[in-house]
C-alpha positions in Angstrom: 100.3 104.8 98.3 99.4 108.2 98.5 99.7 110.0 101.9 97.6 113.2 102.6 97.2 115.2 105.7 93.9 116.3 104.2 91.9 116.1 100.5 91.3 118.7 98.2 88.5 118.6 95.9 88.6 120.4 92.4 85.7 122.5 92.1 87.0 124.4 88.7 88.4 124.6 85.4 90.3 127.0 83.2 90.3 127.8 79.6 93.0 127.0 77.4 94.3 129.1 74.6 92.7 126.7 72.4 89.7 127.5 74.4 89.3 124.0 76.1 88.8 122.7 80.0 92.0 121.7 81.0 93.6 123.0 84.3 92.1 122.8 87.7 92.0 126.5 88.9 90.4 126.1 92.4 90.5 123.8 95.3 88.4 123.0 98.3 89.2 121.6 101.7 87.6 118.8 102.6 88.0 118.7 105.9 90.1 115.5 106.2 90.4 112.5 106.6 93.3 112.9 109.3 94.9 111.1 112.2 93.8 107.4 110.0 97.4 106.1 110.4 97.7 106.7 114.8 99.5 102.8 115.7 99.7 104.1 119.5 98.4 106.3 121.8 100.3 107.0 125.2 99.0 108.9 128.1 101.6 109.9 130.9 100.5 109.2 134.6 101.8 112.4 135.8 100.1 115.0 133.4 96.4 114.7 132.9 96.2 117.6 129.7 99.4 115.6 128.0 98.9 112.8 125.2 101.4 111.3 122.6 100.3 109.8 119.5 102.7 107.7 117.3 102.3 106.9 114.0 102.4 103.9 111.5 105.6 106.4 109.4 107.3 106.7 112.5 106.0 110.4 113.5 105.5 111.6 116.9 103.1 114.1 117.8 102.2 115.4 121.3 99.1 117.5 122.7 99.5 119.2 126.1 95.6 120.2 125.6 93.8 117.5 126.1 94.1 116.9 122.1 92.7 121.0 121.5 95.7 121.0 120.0 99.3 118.8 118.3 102.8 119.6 117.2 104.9 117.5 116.0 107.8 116.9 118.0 110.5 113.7 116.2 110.3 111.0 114.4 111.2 107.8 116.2 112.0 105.8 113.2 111.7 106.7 109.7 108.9 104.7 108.1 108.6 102.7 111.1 105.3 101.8 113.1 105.5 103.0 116.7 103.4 100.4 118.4 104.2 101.2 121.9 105.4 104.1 124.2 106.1 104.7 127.7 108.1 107.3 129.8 110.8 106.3 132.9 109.0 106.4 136.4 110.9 109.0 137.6 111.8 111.3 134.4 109.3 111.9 132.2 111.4 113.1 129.6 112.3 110.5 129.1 110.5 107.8 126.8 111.1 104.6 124.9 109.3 103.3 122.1 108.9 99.9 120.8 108.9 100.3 116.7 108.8 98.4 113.6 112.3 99.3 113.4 113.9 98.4 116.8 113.8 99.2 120.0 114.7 103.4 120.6 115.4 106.0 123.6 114.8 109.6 124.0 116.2 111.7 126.5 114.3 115.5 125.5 111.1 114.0 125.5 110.5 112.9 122.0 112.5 115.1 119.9 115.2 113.4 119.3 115.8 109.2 119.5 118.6 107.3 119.8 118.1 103.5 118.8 118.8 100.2 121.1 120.8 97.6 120.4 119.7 94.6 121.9 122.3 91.8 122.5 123.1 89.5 119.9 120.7 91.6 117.5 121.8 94.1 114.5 120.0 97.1 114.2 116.9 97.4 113.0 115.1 94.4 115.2 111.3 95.4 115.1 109.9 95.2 118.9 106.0 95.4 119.9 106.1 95.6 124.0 107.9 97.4 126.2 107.8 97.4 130.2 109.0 99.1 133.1 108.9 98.4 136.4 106.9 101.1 138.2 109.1 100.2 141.8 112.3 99.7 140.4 112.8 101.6 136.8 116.2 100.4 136.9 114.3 96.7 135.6 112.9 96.8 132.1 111.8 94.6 129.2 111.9 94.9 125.2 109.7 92.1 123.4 110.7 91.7 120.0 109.7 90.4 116.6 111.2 87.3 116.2 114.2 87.2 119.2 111.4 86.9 121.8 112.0 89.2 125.0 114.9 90.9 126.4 115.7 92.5 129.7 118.0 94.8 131.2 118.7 95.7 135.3 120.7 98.5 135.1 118.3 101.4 133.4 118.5 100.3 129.8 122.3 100.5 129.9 123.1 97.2 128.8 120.5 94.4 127.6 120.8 90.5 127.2 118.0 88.0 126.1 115.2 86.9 128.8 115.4 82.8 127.2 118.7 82.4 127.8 118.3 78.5 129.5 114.6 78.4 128.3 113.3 76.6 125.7 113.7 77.9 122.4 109.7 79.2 122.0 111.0 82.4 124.2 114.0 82.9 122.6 112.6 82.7 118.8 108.9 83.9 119.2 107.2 86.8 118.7 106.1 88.8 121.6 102.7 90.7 121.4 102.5 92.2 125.0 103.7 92.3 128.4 102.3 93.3 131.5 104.3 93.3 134.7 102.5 92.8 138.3 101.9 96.2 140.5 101.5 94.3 143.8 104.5 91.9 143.3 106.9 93.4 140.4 108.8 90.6 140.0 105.8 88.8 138.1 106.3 89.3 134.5 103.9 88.0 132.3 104.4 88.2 128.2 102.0 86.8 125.4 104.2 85.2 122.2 102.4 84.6 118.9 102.8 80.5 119.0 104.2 80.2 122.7 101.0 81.4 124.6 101.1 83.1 127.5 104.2 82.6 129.9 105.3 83.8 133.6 108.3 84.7 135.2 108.2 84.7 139.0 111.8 86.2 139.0 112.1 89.4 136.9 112.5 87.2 133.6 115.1 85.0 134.9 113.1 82.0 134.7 109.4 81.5 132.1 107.0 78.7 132.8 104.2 79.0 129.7 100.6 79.1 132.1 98.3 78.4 129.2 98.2 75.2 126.8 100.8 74.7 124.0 98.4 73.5 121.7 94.9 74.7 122.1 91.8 74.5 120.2 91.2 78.3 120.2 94.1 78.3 118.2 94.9 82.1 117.7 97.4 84.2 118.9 97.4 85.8 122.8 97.3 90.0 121.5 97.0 91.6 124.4 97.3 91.1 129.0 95.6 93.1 131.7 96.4 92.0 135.1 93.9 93.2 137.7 95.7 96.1 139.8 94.3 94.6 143.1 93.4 91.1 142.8 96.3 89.1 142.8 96.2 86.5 140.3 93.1 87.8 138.2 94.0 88.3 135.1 92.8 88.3 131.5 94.0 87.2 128.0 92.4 88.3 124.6 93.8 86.7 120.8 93.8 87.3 117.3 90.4 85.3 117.1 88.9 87.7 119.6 88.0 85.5 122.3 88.9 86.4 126.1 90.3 84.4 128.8 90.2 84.7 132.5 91.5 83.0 135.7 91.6 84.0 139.5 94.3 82.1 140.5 97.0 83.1 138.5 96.6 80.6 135.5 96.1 77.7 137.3 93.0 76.8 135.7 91.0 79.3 132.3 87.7 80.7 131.9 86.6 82.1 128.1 84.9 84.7 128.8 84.0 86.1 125.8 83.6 84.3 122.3 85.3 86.1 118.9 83.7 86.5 115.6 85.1 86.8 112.4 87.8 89.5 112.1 87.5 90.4 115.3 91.2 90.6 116.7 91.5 91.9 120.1 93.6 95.1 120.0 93.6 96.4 123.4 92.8 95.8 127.3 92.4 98.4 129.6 91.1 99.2 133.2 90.0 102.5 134.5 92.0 103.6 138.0 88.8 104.5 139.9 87.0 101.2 139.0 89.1 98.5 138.4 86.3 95.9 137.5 85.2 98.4 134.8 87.8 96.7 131.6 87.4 98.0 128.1 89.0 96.3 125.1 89.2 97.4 122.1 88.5 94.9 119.2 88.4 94.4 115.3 84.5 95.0 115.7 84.1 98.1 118.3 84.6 98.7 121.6 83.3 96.4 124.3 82.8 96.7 128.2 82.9 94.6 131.0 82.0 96.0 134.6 83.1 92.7 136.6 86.6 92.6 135.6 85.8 90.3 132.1 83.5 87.8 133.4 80.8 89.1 131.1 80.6 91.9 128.1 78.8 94.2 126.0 78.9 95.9 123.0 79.5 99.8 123.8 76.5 101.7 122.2 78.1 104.3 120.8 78.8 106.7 117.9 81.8 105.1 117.2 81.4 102.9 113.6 81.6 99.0 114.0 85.3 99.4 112.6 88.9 97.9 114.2 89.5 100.5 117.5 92.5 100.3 120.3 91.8 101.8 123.4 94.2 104.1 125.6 92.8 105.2 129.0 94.2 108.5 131.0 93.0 111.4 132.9 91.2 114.5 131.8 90.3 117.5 133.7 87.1 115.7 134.0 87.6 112.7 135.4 88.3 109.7 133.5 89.1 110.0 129.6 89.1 106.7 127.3 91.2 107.7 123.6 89.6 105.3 120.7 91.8 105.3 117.6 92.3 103.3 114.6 91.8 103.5 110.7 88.5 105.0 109.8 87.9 106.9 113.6 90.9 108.7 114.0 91.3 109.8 117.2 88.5 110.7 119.6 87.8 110.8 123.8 84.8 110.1 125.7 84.8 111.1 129.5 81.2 109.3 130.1 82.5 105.6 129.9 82.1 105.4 126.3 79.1 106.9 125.4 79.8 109.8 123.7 83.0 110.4 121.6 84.4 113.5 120.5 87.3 114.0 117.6 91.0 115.6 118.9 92.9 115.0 115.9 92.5 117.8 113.7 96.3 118.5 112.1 97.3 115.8 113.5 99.6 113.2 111.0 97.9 112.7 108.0 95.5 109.7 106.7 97.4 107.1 104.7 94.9 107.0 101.6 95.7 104.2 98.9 92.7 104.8 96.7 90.1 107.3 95.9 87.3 107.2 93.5 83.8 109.0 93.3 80.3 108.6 91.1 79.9 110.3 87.6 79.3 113.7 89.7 81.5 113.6 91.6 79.1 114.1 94.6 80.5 110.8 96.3 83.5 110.5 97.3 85.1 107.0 98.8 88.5 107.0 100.3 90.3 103.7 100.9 92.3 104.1 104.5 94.2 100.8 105.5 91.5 98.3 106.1 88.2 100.6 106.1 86.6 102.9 103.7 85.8 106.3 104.5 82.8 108.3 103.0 82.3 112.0 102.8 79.6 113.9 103.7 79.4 116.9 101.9 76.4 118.0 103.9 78.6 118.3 107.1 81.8 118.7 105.5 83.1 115.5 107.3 84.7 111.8 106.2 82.6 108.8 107.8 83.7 105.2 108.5 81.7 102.2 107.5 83.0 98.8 107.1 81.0 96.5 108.9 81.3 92.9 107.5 84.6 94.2 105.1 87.3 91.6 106.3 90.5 90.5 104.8 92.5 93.0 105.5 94.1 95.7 103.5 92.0 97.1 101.3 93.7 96.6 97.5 91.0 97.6 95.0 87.9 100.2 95.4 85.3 101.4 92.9 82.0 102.9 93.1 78.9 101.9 90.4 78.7 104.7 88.4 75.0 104.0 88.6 74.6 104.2 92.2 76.8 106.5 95.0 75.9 103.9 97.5 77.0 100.8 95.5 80.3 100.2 96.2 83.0 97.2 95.1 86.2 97.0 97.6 88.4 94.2 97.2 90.9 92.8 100.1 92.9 89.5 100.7 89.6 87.7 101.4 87.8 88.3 98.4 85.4 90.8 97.2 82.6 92.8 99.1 80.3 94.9 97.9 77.8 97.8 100.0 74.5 99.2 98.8 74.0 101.6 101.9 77.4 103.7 101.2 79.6 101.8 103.3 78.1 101.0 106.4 77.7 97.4 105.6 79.5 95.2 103.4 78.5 91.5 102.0 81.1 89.5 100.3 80.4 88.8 96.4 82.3 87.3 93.6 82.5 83.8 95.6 83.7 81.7 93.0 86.6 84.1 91.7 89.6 82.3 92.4 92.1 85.0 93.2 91.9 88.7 95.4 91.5 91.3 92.5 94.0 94.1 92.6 92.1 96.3 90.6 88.4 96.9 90.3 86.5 98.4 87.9 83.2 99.3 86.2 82.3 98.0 82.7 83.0 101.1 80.6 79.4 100.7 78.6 77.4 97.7 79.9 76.5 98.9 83.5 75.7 95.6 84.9 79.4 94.5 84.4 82.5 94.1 86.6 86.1 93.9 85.1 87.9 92.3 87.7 92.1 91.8 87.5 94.8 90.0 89.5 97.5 87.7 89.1 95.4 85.4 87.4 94.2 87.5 84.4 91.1 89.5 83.9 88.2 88.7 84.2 84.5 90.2 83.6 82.0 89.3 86.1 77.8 90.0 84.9 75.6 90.8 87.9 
C-alpha cells in the first residue's frame, strides 16, 4: 500500500556515462489525488468557519476556514480509523473520538489523546458510535465492536457496560450508531449489526429491540436520525440500502426507500432550518428527501455516482452539507446539494494501492480504496468513476495498452471492466472461479488477459 499526499509524474530522463536513459531528472505535480482516505467529518455547533476531518491512519486535521485552509493538529490513534467525533456540550475543547483502536479523550482540542478504557475491556477495543447528551453531558455512550454499548454518568470518568441484565445480543453485538432523543434525552436508541434496532426509555439502563429479530431485509441497521421535533418519527437505513420509517416510535415500519446493489447507507442527516429536508449519503450518491424520508431522489449533482457520507453544519452562508468519501474527497455545497466545491487541498493524503497508465503514459488510473480515479491532464485534476464497480476493495487494476479508456479492475466480487475511462463499469470474467489479485495485459497478443489468484494463472481471450 502506497500512501501519497499527492502524485508526481516523471516527465524526464538523464544520460548515463554509458550514454543511456536511466534516471528520472524532473518531476511534475499532479495536482492530487488528496483527502481519498477522510473516515469522518465533524462540524462543531458553536463555530460555523470550524471543521475536523479524521482519517482512516488515525490523523486529525482541522480548518477554522471554512476548509480554505487545514493543519494537522494529533493523531488519535496510530493507524486507526476515526469513524466518529464529537466535542462536550459545554467545552469545546474538548472531544472524543470513537476509533478502530478504542475509544479516546482529548482535553486541548485534538492535539493530544488519551485512550478509554472501557470496563471489562483491554485496550485497544475498536468503537464506531459515540453520544452525548446535549442536557446533561455528564451522560454519555461508547458503542463498540464486538462488547456492544457502554455508558457512563459521571462525565466519562468511569464506564460500565449498557447490557448488563439484557440479553446477550447487546452485550456481544456490534454497534453501528446511536442517536439519543433532543425532546426527551433519556431515549437512547442504538443500531447493532445482527440485533436491529433497540430503545432504552431510561438512559441505557434497560433495551427493548423495536424492529424484528429476523427480518426479510436481512442487512445490517448502519445508520438513525430521529426527527428533532416530531416525537417518535424516526428513520433507519442498512447495509442493503433500504430505509425505514415509523411515527410512532417503532410501533409499527414503513420502507421507504428500496436499496440496490452495493448501495450501503453511510449517513443520515437533517438540516436545522428544515427539518423535513433529510439527506443520506449512500454507496451510490447522495439522495434527498423533503418530507422527512417518506419519499426520495437522486441529488443531481456533480458529484460521481461513487460511496459518499454526509456531514451537515453551518457556513457563513447559511446551510453547508460536507460530502466525503474515496474518490470525492472532500467538498461543500451551500445550495442543498447542487453544486459542490473541493476544500481539501493539503489535507491527509490519498491511500493509493495501485497505479498504472497506457503505453504513453497519457492515462493515468489510480486505484483509491474501492473507486478508481482518472486524471485529467487537460485540467490538471484526478476524477472519480466507478459506477457499477462493486465488491469492495479494489485488489488488481490494469489498463489495455490498446485503449486509455479500456480498463480491467478486479475486487472481491469478480472482475469489471470500463470502456468510457472509468465512469461505468460491467462485470466480465463470469466464469473465473476466484477474485484475481493481479491483472495484466498479454505481453504480445493484445486480445489476451493473464489473470492470477490463489488458484493459479490463468489467460483469459476476449
Amino acid at each position: 500500500m502506497i500512501r501519497f499526499g499527492s502524485l508526481l509524474l516523471a516527465t524526464g530522463w538523464l544520460s548515463g556515462c554509458s550514454g543511456t536513459g536511466a534516471l528520472l531528472t524532473q518531476w511534475e505535480y499532479t495536482g492530487g489525488p488528496v483527502a481519498q482516505n477522510i473516515s469522518t467529518v465533524f462540524v462543531p455547533a458553536s463555530a460555523t468557519q470550524t471543521i475536523f476531518a479524521g482519517l482512516e491512519t488515525g490523523e486529525l486535521f482541522k480548518s477554522s476556514n471554512g476548509g480554505a485552509t487545514w493543519r494537522r493538529v494529533g493523531t488519535v490513534c496510530e493507524g486507526a480509523a476515526v469513524y466518529e467525533l464529537l466535542a462536550d456540550p459545554d467545552t469545546a475543547t474538548i472531544l472524543y473520538a470513537a476509533t478502530s483502536g478504542g475509544a479516546f479523550r482529548s482535553v486541548d482540542g485534538g492535539t493530544h489523546w488519551s485512550e478509554i478504557i472501557l470496563a471489562g475491556t483491554s485496550a485497544g477495543l475498536g468503537c464506531r458510535a459515540v453520544a452525548i447528551d446535549p442536557w446533561s453531558p455528564q451522560n454519555m455512550y461508547f458503542g463498540s465492536i464486538g462488547k456492544g454499548i457502554f455508558r457512563s454518568t459521571d462525565r466519562g470518568a468511569s464506564w460500565h457496560s449498557a447490557g448488563e441484565g439484557n440479553d446477550t445480543t447487546l452485550s456481544t453485538g456490534e454497534v453501528y450508531d446511536i442517536a439519543i432523543n433532543v425532546q426527551r434525552p433519556d431515549e437512547v436508541y442504538a443500531a447493532l449489526a445482527s440485533g436491529g434496532l433497540l430503545r432504552s426509555p431510561d438512559g441505557g439502563g434497560s433495551w427493548r429491540r423495536i424492529t424484528p429479530e429476523y427480518s426479510t431485509e436481512g442487512a445490517a441497521i448502519t445508520q438513525i436520525l430521529l426527527h428533532p421535533s416530531a416525537d417518535g418519527e424516526l428513520l433507519y437505513g442498512t447495509a442493503s440500502g433500504n430505509v425505514f420509517k415509523t411515527v410512532d416510535g417503532g410501533a409499527s415500519w414503513s420502507p421507504t426507500r428500496q436499496g440496490l446493489e452495493a448501495d450501503r447507507v453511510l449517513s443520515l442527516c437533517t438540516e436545522a432550518e428544515d427539518p423535513s429536508a433529510v439527506y443520506a449519503g449512500t454507496g451510490i450518491g447522495v439522495l434527498r428527501s423533503s418530507d422527512f424520508g417518506t419519499s426520495w431522489q437522486v441529488l443531481a449533482s456533480s458529484l460521481p455516482p461513487v460511496p459518499v457520507a454526509l456531514a451537515v453544519g453551518s457556513s457563513v452562508a447559511g446551510t453547508a452539507l460536507y460530502a466525503y468519501g474515496q474518490g470525492i474527497g472532500l467538498q461543500v455545497s451551500t445550495d442543498g446539494g447542487t453544486r459542490w466545491e473541493p476544500i481539501d487541498e493539503h489535507l491527509g493524503g490519498a491511500t493509493v494501492s495501485m497505479i498504472d497508465t497506457d503505453r504513453s503514459g497519457s492515462a493515468i488510473y489510480a486505484a483509491a480504496g474501492e473507486v478508481v480515479l482518472r486524471f485529467d491532464a487537460e485540467q490538471s485534476l484526478w476524477r472519480a468513476g466507478s459506477g457499477g464497480l462493486r465488491g469492495g476493495a479494489i485488489r488488481a487494476l490494469t489498463v489495455d495498452p490498446d485503449s486509455s479508456m479500456v480498463v480491467f479492475a478486479s475486487t472481491a466480487a469478480g472482475v469489471f471492466k470500463t470502456v468510457d475511462g472509468g465512469q461505468s463499469w460491467r462485470q466480465t470474467l463470469r466464469r473465473l472461479s476466484m477474485a484475481p489479485d493481479l491483472l495484466l495485459p498479454h505481453p504480445w497478443i493484445p486480445t489476451r488477459l493473464i489473470v492470477s489468484g490463489e488458484q493459479g494463472i490463468w489467460v483469459w481471450v476476449n
